[in-house]
C-alpha positions as CSV (number, residue, x, y, z in Angstrom):
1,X,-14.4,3.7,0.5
2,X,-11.5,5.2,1.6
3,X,-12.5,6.3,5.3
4,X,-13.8,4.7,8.3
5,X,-16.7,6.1,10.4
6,X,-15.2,8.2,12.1
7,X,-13.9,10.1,8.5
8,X,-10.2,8.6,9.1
9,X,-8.2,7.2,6.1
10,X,-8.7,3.5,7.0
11,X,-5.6,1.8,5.4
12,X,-5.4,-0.7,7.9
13,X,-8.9,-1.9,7.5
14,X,-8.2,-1.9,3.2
15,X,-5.3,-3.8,4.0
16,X,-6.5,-6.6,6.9
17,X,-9.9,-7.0,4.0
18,X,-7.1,-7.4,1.2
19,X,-7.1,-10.6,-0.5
20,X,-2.9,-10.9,-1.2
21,X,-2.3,-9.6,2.1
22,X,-4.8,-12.5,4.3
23,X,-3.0,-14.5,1.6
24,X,0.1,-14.1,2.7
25,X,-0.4,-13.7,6.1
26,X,-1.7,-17.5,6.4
27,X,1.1,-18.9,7.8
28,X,2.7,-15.8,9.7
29,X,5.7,-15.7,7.5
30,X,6.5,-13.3,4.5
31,X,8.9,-14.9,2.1
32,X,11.1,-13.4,-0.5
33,X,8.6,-15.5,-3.0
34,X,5.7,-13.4,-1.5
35,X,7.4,-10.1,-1.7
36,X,8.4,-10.6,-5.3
37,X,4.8,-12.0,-6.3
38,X,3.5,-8.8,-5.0
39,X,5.9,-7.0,-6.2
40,X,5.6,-8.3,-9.8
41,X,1.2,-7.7,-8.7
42,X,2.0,-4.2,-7.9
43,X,4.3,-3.8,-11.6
44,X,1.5,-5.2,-13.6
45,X,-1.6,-3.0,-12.6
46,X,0.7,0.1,-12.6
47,X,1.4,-0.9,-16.4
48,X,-2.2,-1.3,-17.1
49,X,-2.9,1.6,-15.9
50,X,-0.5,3.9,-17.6
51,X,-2.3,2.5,-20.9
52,X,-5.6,3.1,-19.6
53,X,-5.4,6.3,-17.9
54,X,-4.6,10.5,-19.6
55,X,-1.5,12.0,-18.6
56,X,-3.5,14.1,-15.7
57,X,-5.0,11.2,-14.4
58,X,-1.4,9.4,-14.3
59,X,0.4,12.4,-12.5
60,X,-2.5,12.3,-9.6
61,X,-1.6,8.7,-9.2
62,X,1.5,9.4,-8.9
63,X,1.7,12.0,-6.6
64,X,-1.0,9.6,-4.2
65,X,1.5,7.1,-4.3
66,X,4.4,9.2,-3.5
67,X,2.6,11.0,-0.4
68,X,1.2,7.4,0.5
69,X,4.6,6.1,0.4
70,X,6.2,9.0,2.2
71,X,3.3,8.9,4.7
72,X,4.5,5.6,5.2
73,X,8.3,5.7,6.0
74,X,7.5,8.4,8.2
75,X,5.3,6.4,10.2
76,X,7.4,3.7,10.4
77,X,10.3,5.9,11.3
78,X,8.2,7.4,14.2
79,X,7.5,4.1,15.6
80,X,11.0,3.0,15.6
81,X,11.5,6.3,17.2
82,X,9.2,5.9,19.8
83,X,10.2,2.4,20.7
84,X,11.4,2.7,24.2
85,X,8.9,5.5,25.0
């Protein structure tokens, strides 16, 4: 589910397969529109899933999204580094 064949976290294959993202990657433009509508996306299961979920269960989430998005900004921050390399 999470990892390729090779046993690698396959984020890039989750997110190419995702439905919003081919969506929104028609016309090879992101709009403002398109980051608030999946903006407001991303709000709304995060609010269902504080009512469905234990306090435990919410802190794992949590600290998955935090490393994801730290995991994230660090890659991008390497690339930029590494631009002219």
């Amino acid at each position: 589910m999470f990892f390729n064949k090779e046993g690698i976290l396959d984020i890039d294959g989750m997110v190419m397969e995702n439905a919003s993202f081919k969506n929104m990657m028609e016309d090879g433009v992101i709009t403002e529109e398109e980051i608030k509508a999946q903006s407001d996306k991303v709000v709304s299961i995060l609010q269902d899933m504080e009512n469905k979920y234990s306090e435990e269960q919410l802190a794992e989430i949590k600290d998955l999204l935090i490393e994801s998005s730290v995991l994230y900004a660090v890659y991008n921050l390497y690339s930029i580094q590494n631009i002219d390399k």
